[in-house]
N, C-alpha and C positions, 0 to 999 in steps of 0.2 A: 504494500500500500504506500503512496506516498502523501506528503501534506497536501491541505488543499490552501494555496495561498490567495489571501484577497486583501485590496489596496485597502491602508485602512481610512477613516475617514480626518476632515482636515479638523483643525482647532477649532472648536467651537460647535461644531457638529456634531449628532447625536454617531456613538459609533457603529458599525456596521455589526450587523446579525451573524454571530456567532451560527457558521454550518453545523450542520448534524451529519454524522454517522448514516451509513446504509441500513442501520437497526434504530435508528431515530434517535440515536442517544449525541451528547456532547462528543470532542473530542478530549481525551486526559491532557491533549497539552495544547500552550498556543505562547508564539513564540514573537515579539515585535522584534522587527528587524530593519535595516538599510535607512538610518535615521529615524525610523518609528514610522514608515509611509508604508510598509505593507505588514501582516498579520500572516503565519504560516500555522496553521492548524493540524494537528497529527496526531496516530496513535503511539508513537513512540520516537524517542531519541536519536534515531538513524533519520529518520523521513527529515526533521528538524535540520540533521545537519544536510540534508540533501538539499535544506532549501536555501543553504547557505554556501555547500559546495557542491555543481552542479556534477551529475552521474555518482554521488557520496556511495548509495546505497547497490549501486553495480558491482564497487571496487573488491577485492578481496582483504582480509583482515591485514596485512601488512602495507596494502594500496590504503585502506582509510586512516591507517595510524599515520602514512604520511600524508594524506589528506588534513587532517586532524592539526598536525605540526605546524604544517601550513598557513590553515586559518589562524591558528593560534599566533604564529609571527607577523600574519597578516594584520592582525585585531594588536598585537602590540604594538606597530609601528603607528598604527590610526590612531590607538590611546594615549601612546607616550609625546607623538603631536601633538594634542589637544590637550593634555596636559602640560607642556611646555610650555603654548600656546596662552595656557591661560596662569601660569605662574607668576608671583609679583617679582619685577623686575629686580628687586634689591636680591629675593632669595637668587635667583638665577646671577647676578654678578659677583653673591657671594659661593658661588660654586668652584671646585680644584677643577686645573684641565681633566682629571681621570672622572670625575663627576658631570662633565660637561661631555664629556665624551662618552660618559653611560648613558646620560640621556639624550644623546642626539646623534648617537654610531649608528654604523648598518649593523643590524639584526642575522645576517647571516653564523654569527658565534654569539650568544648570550655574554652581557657584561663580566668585564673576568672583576670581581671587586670582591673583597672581607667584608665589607663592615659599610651599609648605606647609612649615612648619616644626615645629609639632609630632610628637609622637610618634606621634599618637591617627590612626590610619588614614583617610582621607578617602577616601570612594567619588565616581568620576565616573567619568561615561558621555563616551567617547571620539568621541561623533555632536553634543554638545554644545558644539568647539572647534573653533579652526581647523584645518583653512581649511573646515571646514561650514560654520563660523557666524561672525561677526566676534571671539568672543571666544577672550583667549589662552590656550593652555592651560598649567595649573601647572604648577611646578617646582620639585620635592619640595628644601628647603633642607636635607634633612642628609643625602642619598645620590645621589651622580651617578653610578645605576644606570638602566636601561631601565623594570627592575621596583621601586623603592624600597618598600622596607617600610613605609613610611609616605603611601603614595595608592594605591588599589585602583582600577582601568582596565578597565570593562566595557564590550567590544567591538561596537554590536551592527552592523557596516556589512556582515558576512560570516555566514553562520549557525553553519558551525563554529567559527569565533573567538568569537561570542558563547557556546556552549555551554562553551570551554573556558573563558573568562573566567569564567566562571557556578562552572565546578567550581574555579577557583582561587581565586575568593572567597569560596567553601564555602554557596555559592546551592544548589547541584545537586551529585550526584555522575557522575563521567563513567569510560566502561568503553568500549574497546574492542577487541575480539576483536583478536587477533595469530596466531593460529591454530586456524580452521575448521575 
């Protein structure tokens, strides 16, 4: 099966009628995507990524882990711009070259860094550290939390993980039915 995707409606407008199922019921999930302008509707976490990466649900399992990888470094470079983007200029001049150059390097190797201490959110892909890869993974210097407010962890080795990682880094929005 895959989603059934529909534009959703604009600001201020009542929003569009949730489809139904071939058995009349909801779907368990529904997914805002591409700025919030369309709605992908599905029974499961495969369909969702297919609406995000086109033929997701053809691939074979070692084709969507790199499928997966992908979006996920895709979705960090879009996040860590607009996060840049919207940083206050003081934190950003008071950044080191190796801090300025985490947030604003090509993505093809994950930041090699110890210790993120600024303020200023750093996106990393969690398929980028060990033990995948040889390199360390950071650790956020001013919160000895799982989630620091200050390094954003996009999942992609699971597809649910990734989708939720997705909606907590305000990539995607994520919904799912609790009662059908």
């Amino acid at each position: 099966m895959s989603a059934v995707i529909v534009r959703n409606s604009r600001s201020g407008d009542s929003p569009p009628e949730p489809p139904r199922t071939a058995q009349d019921t909801l779907y368990p999930y529904a997914m805002f995507f591409d700025g919030g302008k369309y709605i992908a509707y599905a029974d499961d976490p495969v369909d969702l990524l297919s609406a995000l990466t086109t033929g997701y649900a053809d691939l074979d399992d070692a084709g969507q882990m790199q499928a997966r990888i992908r979006l996920a470094i895709d979705a960090q470079v879009a996040l860590q711009a607009v996060i840049n983007a919207e940083a206050d200029p003081a934190a950003l001049a008071a950044l080191t070259e190796e801090e300025t150059a985490a947030l604003t390097g090509p993505c093809f190797e994950q930041p090699r860094i110890d210790f993120w201490y600024p303020e200023i959110p750093l996106v990393v892909v969690e398929s980028g550290y060990q033990p995948y890869t040889d390199i360390n993974r950071p650790i956020s210097g001013i919160a000895d939390v799982e989630y620091p407010p200050n390094m954003i962890w996009l999942k992609p080795l699971d597809e649910w993980d990734l989708l939720v990682s997705l909606a907590d880094a305000g990539y995607i929005s994520l919904s799912q039915a609790t009662d059908l």
